[in-house]
C-alpha positions in Angstrom: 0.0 0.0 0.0 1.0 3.8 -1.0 1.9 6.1 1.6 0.4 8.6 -0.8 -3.2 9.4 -0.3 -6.0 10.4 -2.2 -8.0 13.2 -0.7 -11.0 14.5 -1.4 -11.3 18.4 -0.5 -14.4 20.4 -0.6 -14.5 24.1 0.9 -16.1 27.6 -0.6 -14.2 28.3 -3.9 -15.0 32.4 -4.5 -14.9 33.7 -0.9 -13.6 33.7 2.6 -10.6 32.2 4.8 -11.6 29.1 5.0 -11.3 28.4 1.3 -8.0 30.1 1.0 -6.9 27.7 3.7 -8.6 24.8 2.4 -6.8 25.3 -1.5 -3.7 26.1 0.2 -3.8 22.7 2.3 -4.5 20.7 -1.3 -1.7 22.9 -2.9 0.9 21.8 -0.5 -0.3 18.1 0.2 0.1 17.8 -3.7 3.4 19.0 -3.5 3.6 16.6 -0.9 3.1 13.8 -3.4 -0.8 12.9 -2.9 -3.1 12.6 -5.0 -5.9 15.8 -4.5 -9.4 16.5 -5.6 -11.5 19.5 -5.3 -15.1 19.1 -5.6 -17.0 22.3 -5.9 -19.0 24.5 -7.8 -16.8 25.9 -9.1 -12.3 26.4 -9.3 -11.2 27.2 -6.4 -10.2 31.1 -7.2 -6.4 30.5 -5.3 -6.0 26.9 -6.9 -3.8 29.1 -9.9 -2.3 26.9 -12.6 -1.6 23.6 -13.5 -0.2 21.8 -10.8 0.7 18.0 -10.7 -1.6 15.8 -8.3 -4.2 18.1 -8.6 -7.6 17.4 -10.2 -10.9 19.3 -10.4 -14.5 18.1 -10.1 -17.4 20.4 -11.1 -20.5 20.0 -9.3 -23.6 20.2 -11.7 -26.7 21.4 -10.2 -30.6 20.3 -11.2 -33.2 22.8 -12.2 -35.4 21.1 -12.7 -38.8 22.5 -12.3 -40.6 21.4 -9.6 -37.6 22.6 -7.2 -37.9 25.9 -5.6 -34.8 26.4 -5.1 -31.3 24.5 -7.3 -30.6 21.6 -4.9 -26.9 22.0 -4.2 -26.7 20.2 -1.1 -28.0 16.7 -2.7 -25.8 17.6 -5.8 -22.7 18.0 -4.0 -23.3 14.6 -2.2 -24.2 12.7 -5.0 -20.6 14.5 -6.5 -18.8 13.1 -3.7 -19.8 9.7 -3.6 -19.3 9.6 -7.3 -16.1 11.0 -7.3 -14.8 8.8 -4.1 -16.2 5.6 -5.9 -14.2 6.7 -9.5 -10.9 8.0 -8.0 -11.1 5.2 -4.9 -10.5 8.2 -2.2 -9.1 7.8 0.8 -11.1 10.4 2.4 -12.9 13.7 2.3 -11.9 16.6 4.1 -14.5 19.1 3.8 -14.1 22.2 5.3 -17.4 24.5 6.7 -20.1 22.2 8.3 -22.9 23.7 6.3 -23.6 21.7 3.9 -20.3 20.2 3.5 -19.7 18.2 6.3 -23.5 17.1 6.1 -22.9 16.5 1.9 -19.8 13.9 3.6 -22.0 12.0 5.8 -24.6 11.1 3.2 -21.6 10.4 0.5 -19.9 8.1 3.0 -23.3 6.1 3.4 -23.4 6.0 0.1 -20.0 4.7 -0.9 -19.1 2.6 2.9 -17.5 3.0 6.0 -14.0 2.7 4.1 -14.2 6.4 3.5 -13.3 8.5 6.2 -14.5 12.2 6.6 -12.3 14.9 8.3 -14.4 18.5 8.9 -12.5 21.2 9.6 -14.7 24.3 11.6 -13.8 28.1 10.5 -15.6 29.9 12.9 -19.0 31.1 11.3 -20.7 27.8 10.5 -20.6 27.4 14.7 -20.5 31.2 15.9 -23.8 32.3 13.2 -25.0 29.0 12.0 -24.8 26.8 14.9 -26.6 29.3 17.0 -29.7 28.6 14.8 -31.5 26.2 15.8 -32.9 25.0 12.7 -29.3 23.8 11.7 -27.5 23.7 15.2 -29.4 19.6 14.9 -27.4 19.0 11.9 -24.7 20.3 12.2 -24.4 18.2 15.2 -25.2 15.2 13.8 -22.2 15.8 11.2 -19.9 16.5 13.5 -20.4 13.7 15.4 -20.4 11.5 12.2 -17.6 12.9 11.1 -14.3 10.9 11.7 -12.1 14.4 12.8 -13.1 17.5 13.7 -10.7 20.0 13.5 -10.8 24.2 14.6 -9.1 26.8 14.2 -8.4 28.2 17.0 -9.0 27.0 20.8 -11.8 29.6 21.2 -13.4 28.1 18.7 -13.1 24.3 20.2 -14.9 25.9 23.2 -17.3 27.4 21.5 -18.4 24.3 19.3 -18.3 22.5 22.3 -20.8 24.9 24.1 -23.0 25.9 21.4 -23.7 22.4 20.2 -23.9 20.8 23.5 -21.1 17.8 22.5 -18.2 16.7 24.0 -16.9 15.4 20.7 -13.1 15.4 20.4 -12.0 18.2 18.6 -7.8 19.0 17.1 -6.7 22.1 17.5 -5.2 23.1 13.6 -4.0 26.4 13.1 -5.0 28.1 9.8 -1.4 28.8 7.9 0.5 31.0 5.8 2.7 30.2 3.1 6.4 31.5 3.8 7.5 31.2 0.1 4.3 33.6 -1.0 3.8 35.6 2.6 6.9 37.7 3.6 8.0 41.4 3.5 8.0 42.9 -0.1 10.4 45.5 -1.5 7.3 47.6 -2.5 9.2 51.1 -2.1 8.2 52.5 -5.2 4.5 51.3 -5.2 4.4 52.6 -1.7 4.7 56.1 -3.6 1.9 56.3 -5.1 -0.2 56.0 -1.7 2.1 57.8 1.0 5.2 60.4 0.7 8.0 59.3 2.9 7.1 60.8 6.0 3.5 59.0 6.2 2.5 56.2 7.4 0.5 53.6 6.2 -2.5 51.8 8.0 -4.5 48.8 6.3 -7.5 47.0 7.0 -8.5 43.9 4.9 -11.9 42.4 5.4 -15.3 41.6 3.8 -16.5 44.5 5.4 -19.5 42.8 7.7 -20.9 44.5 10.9 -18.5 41.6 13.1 -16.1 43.4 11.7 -16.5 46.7 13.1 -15.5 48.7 10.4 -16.6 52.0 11.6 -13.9 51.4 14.8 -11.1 51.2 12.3 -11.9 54.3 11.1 -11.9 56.0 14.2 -9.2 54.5 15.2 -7.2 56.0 12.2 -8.9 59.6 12.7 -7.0 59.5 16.4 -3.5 58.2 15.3 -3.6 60.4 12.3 -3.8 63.7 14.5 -0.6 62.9 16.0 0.9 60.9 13.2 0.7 62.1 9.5 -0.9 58.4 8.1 -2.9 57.3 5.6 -5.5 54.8 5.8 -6.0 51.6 3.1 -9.1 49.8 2.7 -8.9 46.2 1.3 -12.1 44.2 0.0 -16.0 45.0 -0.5 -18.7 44.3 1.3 -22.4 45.2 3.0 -20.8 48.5 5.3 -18.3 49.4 2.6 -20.7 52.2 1.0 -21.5 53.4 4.9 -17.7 53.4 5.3 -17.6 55.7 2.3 -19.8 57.9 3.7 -18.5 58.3 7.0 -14.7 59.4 5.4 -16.5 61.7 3.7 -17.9 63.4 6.8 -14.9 63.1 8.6 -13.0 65.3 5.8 -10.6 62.2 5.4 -11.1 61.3 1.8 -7.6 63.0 0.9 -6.4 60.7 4.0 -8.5 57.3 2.8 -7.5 54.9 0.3 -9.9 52.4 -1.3 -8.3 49.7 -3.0 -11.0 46.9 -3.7 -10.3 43.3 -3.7 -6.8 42.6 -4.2 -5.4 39.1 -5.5 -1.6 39.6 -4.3 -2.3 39.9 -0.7 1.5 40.2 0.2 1.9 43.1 -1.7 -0.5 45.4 -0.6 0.2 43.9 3.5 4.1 44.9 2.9 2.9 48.8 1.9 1.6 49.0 5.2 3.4 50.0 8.5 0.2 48.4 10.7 -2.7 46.3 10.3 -6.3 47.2 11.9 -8.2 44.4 12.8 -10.7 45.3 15.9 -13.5 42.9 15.2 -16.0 42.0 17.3 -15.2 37.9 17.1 -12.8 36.0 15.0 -12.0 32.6 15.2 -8.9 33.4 13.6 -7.8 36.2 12.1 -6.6 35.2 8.7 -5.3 38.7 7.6 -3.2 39.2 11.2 -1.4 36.0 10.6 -0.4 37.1 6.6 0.3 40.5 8.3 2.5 39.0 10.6 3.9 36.7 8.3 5.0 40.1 6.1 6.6 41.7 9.2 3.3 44.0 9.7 2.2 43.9 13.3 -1.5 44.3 14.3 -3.5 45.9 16.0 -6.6 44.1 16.8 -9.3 43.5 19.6 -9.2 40.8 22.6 -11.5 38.5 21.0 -12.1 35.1 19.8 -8.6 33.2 18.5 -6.9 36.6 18.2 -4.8 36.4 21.8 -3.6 33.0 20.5 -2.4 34.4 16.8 -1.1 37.6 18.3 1.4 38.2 21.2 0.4 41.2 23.2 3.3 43.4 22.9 5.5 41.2 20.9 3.7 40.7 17.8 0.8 43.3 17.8 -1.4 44.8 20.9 -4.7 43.7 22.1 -7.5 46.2 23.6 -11.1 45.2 24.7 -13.3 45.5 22.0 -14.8 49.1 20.9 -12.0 50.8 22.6 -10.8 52.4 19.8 -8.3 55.3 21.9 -6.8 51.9 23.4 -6.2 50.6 20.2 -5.0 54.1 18.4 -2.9 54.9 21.4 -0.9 51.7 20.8 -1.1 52.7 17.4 1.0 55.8 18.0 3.5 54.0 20.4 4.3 51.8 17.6 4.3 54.1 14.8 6.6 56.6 16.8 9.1 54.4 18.7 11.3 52.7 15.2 13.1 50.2 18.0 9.9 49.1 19.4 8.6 49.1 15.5 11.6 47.0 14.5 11.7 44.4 17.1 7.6 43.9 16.6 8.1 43.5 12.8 11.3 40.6 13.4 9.2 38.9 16.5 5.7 38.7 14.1 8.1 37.2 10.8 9.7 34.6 13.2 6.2 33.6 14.9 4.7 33.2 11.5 7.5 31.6 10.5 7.6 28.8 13.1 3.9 28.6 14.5 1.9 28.9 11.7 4.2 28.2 8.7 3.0 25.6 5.9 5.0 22.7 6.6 4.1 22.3 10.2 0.3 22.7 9.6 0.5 20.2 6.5 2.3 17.5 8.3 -0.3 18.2 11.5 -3.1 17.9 8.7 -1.7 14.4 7.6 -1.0 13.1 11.3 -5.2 13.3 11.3 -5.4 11.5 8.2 -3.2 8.4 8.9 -4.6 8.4 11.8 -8.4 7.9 11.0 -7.6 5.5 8.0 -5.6 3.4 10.9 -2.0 3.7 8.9 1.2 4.5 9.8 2.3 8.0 9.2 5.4 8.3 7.1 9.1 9.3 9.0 9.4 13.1 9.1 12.1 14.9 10.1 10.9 17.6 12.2 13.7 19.6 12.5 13.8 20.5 8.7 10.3 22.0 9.3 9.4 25.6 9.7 12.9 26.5 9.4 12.5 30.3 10.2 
């Protein structure tokens, strides 16, 4: 028998952090040498080009007439089981409960207990979804058919465990960055075109929800930009983004404000900026902190959810309660005015990102739960090549 798997991955393809992680994960486990297939909706929008051990699998949708609504959640099952029959799949790891770890359940009574079924939780299919308690049932039910769980943070463990009312066994993976894609750019000369020299630059990336308190980093920036000349970017679209508009208007910022849209080449844009702003209201993560940190950009960000375990309190980044925005632009300023402090935060976040969160680790940590649950011994690795910072 192989120690090369074949693995079945089904996340989101067009939005949010847990597909990124989830395309990343089959990226570098087809590096790895297995065998991966995504089955979604549509290609994944990080999957890129060609890459070897990499296969796609559209999932085709009915319409026919008698549905209301374009049964996706049957569609997708029916994809998997067909899929793990054809390609003989190891397992599935699905990632997002709803529907995907339910679409894995029925596929694996479809095709037979040989298939095993990892779920990993990003934080809104338990923190929004699980709450309702029209879905918190199934979600349940799929969790606890499920072979792993995984989460993304610890605060998110609890959380599962609490909301759902299960004691299920849960792992503890890390979401990841890349090292060879996410470190600090020489951008000097695109820097330019948003800041003169003597500025400096503050970003926040998001989707621009309510959770993520958008408003807050703007007043955050209106305090640290009286006592530091700064300029503001705003990475991504969403619901509050035309409210947001509105509001730098009224402030007289819009000389100050920079709007940037969704960007592709996230490392780029993190490496103009001298801080990130990330005062949500929860995270189970915090995605953007950790690419932040992994480009030398320290955050500042809200005591909340995963946060305190991605980011150090003043090693990496400073924590304040959440909606104290002069806590968080005071920190702001100590950073931005004390180049020491600045340059030991930016070498302390590259080296954590480095060796907590890099790729390797989290791939090999992924692949621990999968020998694990197919009851197969996990290949030698030498763990002192990995994460090398």
């Amino acid at each position: 028998m192989s120690d090369k798997l074949k693995i079945g991955i089904t996340c989101y393809p067009s939005l949010g952090g847990s597909g990124v992680v989830a395309t990343e994960l089959g990226k570098l486990l087809a590096e790895n040498g297995h065998e991966v297939h995504f089955i979604t909706h549509s290609v994944p929008f990080r999957l890129g080009k060609f890459q070897k051990n990499i296969y796609y699998h559209e999932v085709e949708v009915s319409n026919y007439y008698v549905f209301k609504y374009p049964p996706y959640d049957l569609a997708l099952a029916s994809k998997l089981a067909q899929v793990a029959k054809m390609q003989e799949l190891d397992l599935l790891h699905v990632h997002y409960a709803i529907p995907h770890a339910v679409c894995a359940f029925l596929a694996k009574e479809m095709v037979g207990s040989h298939l095993k079924v990892v779920t990993t939780l990003h934080g809104t299919d338990i923190t929004v979804l699980g709450q309702d308690e029209s879905l918190s049932d199934i979600i349940r039910l799929a969790l606890e058919k499920s072979d792993a769980v995984t989460a993304v943070s610890k605060d998110l463990i609890r959380e599962t465990h609490e909301s759902l009312k299960t004691n299920i066994p849960i792992d503890l993976a890390y979401n990841f960055v890349d090292k060879r894609v996410y470190y600090p750019r020489d951008v000097a000369a695109l820097r330019r075109d948003f800041a003169r020299p003597d500025e400096k630059l503050l970003i926040h990336i998001s989707n621009f929800r309510p959770v993520k308190r958008v408003g807050d980093v703007l007043d955050i920036f209106a305090r640290v930009n009286k006592k530091v000349k700064s300029r503001l970017l705003f990475v991504g679209e969403g619901p509050e983004l035309s409210k947001i508009c509105c509001m730098v208007k009224e402030m007289g910022l819009t000389e100050r404000v920079h709007f940037c849209g969704k960007q592709d080449d996230v490392a780029q844009i993190i490496s103009l900026a001298d801080v990130m702003l990330l005062p949500s209201e929860k995270e189970s993560f915090g995605l953007v902190a950790l690419e932040a940190m992994a480009c030398g950009v320290p955050t500042i960000g809200s005591n909340a959810g995963g946060i305190p375990e991605l980011i150090t309190h003043g090693e990496t980044g400073f924590l304040a309660p959440i909606g104290d925005t002069q806590q968080m632009a005071d920190h702001a300023i100590a950073l931005l005015t004390d180049p020491q402090l600045y340059e030991s935060m930016s070498k302390a976040c590259i080296h954590r990102a480095r060796t907590k969160f890099c790729n390797e680790l989290m791939m090999v940590q992924y692949e621990q739960i999968y020998y694990r649950v197919l009851g197969r011994p996990m290949p030698a690795i030498n763990y002192e090549e990995l994460c090398k910072a």
